[in-house]
C-alpha positions as CSV (number, residue, x, y, z in Angstrom):
1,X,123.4,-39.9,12.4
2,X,123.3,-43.0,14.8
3,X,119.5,-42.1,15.1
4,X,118.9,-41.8,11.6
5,X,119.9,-45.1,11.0
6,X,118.5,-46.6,13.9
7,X,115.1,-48.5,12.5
8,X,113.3,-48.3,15.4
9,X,113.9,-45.2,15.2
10,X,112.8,-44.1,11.5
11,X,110.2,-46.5,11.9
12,X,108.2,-44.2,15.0
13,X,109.0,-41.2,13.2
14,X,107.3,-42.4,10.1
15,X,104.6,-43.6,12.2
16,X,104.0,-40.3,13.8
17,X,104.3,-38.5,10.7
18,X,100.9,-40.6,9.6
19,X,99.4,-40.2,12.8
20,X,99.7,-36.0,12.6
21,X,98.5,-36.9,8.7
22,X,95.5,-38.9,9.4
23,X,94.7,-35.8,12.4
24,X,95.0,-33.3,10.1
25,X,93.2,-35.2,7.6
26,X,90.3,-36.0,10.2
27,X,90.1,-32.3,11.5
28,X,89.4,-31.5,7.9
29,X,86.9,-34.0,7.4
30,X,85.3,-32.6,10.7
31,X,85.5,-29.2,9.7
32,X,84.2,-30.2,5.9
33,X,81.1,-32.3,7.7
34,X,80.5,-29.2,10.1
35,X,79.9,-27.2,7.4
36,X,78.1,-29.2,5.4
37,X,75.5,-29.6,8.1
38,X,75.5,-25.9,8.7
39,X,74.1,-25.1,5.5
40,X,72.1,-27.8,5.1
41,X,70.4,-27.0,8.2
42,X,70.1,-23.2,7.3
43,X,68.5,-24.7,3.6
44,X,65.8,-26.2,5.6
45,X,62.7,-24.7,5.3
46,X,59.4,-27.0,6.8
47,X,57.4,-23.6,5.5
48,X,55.9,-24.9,2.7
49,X,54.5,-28.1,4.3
50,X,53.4,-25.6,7.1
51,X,51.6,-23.5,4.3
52,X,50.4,-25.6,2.3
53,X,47.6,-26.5,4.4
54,X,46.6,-23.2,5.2
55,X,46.8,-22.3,1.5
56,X,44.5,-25.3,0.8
57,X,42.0,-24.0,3.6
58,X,42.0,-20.8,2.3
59,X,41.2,-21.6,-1.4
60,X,38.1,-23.9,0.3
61,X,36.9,-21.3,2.4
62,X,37.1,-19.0,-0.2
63,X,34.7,-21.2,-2.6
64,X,32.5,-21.9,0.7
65,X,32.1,-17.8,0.8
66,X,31.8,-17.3,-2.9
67,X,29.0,-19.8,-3.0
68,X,26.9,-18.5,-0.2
69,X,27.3,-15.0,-2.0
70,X,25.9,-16.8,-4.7
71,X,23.2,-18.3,-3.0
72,X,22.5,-15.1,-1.1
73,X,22.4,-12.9,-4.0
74,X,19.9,-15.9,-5.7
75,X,17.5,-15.8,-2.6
76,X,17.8,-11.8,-2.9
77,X,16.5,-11.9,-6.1
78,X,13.9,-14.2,-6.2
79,X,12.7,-11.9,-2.4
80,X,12.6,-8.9,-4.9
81,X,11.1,-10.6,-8.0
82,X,8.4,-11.5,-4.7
83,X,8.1,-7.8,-3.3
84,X,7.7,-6.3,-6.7
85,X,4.5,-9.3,-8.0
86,X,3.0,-8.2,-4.6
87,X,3.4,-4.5,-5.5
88,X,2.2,-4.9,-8.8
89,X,-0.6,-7.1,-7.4
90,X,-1.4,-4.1,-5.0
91,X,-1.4,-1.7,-7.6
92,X,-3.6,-3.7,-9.8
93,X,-6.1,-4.2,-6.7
94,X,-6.2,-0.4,-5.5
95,X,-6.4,1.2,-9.0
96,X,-9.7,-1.6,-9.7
97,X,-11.4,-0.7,-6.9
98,X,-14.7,1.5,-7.3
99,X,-14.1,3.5,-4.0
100,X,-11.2,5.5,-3.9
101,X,-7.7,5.5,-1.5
102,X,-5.8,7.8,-0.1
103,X,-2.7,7.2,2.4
104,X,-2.0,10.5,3.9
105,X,1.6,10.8,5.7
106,X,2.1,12.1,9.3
107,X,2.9,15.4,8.1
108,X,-0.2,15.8,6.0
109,X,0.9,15.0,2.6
110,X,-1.1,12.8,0.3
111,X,1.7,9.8,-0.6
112,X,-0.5,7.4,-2.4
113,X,-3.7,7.9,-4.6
114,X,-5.7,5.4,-6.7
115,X,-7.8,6.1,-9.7
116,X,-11.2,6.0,-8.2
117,X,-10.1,8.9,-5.7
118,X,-8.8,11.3,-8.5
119,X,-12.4,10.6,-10.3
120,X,-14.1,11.7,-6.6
121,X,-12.2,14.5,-5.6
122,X,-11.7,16.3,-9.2
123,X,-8.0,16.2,-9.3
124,X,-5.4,15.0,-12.2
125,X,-3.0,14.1,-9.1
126,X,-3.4,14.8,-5.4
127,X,-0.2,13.4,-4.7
128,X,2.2,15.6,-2.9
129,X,-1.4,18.0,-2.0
130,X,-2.0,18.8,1.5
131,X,-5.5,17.3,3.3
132,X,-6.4,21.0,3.2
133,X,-6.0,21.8,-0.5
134,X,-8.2,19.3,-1.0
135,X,-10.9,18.8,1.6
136,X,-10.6,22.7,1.7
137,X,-14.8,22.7,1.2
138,X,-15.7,19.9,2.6
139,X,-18.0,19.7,5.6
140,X,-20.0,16.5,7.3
141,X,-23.0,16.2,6.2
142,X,-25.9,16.7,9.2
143,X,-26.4,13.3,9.9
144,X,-22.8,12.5,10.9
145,X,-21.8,16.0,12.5
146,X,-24.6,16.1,14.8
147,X,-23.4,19.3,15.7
148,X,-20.3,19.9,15.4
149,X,-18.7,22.5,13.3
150,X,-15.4,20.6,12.3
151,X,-13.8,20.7,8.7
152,X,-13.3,17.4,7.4
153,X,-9.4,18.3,6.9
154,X,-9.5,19.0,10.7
155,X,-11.1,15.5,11.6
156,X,-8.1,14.0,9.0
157,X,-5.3,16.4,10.5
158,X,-6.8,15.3,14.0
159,X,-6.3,11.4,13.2
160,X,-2.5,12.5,11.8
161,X,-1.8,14.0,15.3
162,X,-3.6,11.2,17.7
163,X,-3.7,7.9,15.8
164,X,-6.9,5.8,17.3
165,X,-9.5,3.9,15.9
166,X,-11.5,3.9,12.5
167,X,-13.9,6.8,11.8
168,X,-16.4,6.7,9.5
169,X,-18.3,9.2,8.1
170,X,-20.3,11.7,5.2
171,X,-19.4,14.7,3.9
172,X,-20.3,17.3,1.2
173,X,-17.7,18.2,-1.3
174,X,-17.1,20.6,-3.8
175,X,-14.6,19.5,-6.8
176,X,-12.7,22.0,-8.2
177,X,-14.8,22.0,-11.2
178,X,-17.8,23.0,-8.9
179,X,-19.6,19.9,-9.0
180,X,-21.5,18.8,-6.0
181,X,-20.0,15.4,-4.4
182,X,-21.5,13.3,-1.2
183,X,-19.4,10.7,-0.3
184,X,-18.4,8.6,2.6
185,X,-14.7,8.5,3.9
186,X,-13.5,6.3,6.7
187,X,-9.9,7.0,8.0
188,X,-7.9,4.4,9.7
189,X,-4.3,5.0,11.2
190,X,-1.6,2.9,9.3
191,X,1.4,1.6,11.1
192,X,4.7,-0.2,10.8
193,X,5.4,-3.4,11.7
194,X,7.4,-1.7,14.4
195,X,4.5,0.2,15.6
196,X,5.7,3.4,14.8
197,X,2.3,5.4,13.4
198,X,2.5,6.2,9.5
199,X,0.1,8.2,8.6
200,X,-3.3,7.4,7.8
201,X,-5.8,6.0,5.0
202,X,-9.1,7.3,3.4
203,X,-11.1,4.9,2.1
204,X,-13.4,7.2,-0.3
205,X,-17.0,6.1,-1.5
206,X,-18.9,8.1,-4.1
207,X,-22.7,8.4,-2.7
208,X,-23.7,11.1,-4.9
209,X,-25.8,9.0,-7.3
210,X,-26.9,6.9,-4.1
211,X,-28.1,10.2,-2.2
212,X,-30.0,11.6,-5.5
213,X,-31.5,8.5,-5.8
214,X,-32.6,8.9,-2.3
215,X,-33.5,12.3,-2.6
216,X,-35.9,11.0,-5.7
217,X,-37.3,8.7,-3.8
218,X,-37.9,11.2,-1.3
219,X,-39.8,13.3,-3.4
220,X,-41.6,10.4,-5.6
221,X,-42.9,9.7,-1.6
222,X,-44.2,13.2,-1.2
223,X,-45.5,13.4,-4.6
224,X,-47.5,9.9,-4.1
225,X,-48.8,11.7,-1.1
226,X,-49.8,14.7,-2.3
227,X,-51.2,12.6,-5.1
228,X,-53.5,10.3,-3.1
229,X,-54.3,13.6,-0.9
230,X,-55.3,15.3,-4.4
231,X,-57.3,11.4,-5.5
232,X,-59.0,11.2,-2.1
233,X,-60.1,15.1,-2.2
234,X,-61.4,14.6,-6.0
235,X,-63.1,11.3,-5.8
236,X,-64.8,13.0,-2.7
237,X,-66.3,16.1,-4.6
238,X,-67.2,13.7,-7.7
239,X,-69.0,11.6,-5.1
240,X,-70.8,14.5,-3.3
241,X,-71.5,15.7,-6.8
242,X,-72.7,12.1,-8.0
243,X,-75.5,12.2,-5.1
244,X,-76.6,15.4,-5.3
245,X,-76.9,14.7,-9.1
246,X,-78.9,11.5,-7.8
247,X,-81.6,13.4,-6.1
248,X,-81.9,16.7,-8.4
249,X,-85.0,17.4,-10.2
250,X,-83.6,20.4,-11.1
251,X,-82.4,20.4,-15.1
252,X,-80.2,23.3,-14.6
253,X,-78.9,22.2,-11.6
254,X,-78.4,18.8,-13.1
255,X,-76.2,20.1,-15.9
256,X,-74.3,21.9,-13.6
257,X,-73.3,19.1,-11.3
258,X,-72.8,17.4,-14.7
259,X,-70.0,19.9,-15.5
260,X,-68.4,20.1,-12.1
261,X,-68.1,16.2,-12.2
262,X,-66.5,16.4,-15.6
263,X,-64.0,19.4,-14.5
264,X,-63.4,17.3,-11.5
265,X,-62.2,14.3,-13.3
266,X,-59.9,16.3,-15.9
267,X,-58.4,17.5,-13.2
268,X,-57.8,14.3,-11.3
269,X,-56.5,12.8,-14.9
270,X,-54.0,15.8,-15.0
271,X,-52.8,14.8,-11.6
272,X,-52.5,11.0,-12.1
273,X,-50.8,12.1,-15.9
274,X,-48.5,14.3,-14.3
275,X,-47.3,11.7,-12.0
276,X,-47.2,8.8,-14.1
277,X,-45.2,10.8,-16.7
278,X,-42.7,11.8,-13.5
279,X,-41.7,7.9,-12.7
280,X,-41.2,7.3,-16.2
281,X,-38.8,9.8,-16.8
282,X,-36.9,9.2,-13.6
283,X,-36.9,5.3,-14.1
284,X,-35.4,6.1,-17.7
285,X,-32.8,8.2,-16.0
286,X,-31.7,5.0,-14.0
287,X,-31.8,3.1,-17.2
């Protein structure tokens, strides 16, 4: 009890009471602040600064691809707007030439035909026709076979196989509709801008009207020859008739040179008639 009422005494015990408060007090505080910093530290996240930037970068990249697409698909079109004007300008040029084209494939298929080249060879459509079905007739003509017995489908199937040079030449053809063709084909290998052999194409001229113009010619010479054969002959009689007429005192004799001359010249008129009316009728033809 002594202690009790000693101040001193009171007076340390109240101050450690407060000291053991304010420790308690300040382990709480340390234990609240501990806490608090936990979760806050847990609570912060730095990924959306980190992905916002790459988001960003995405969405541009994204627009940068988009628009080359664009652009791409833009430059395609405008290549196959090009492709197709130069195919249509091809097809324009091949089906307004006179001489007719053929592109035969490796394997001896017709591919390609233009107009001019159905006209020549007689058929509606020789595309998908083999170089046999339709030079199945057709031989060289004697000026460019000088010899030799090959087909023309054998000289074509020939340039398939072994791809070389041009080759010119004339042949004698036979549509299907038995009408007599000459024309003149030269076959040239085609090939790929890799190098890799095609097939081959037949350019196809139509000389029939050329070679029966020749052919009338021909004859026209061998008629004028004949003829001036036939002229000099009569003009020779009439003149041997003409002097013995000249020096005959005979009147019979007379009036039988006088016949022969005049036989003589209707004969020679016939001729020159015959003739004349020939070269009219053939130049009308080629009116």
């Amino acid at each position: 009890m002594k202690l009790l009422s000693n101040p001193i005494v009171v007076r340390m015990a109240v101050m450690l009471f407060i000291t053991g408060f304010g420790c308690w007090v300040a382990t709480l505080l340390l234990r609240r602040m501990r806490r608090v910093l936990t979760e806050e530290s847990f609570e912060i996240d730095p990924a959306p600064e980190l992905e916002q930037f790459p988001l960003h970068t995405y969405n541009a990249v994204i627009q940068q691809l988009k628009q080359q697409k664009h652009e791409l698909m833009s430059e395609q079109q405008v290549e196959r707007r090009r492709a197709k004007t130069s195919e249509n300008i091809s097809a324009a040029v091949l089906s307004n030439l006179s001489s007719g084209v053929l592109f035969v494939t490796t394997n001896g298929l017709v591919r390609n035909a233009n107009g001019a080249a159905k006209s020549i060879l007689g058929f509606a459509s020789p595309v998908g026709m083999s170089v046999n079905e339709i030079f199945r007739e057709a031989r060289l003509s004697s000026a460019s076979s000088a010899g030799s017995q090959e087909t023309l489908a054998a000289i074509v199937r020939a340039s398939l196989r072994e791809p070389s040079g041009s080759r010119s030449m004339e042949a004698d053809y036979l549509t299907p509709g038995s009408e007599r063709r000459i024309f003149e084909i030269t076959i040239s290998p085609v090939y790929a801008p890799s190098g890799e052999a095609l097939g081959s194409a037949c350019l196809i001229t139509d000389k029939t009207e050329f070679a029966s113009i020749q052919r009338q010619q021909d004859l026209r010479g061998e008629m004028s020859g004949e003829m001036a054969l036939a002229l000099r002959n009569s003009l020779a009689t009439i003149s041997s008739y003409a002097q013995q007429l000249a020096v005959s005192r005979d009147p019979a004799l007379v009036r039988q040179l006088a016949v022969d001359i005049v036989s003589e010249a209707a004969d020679l008129d016939h001729t020159i008639g015959g003739f004349l009316a020939g070269a009219r009728a053939a130049k009308a033809a080629q009116a």
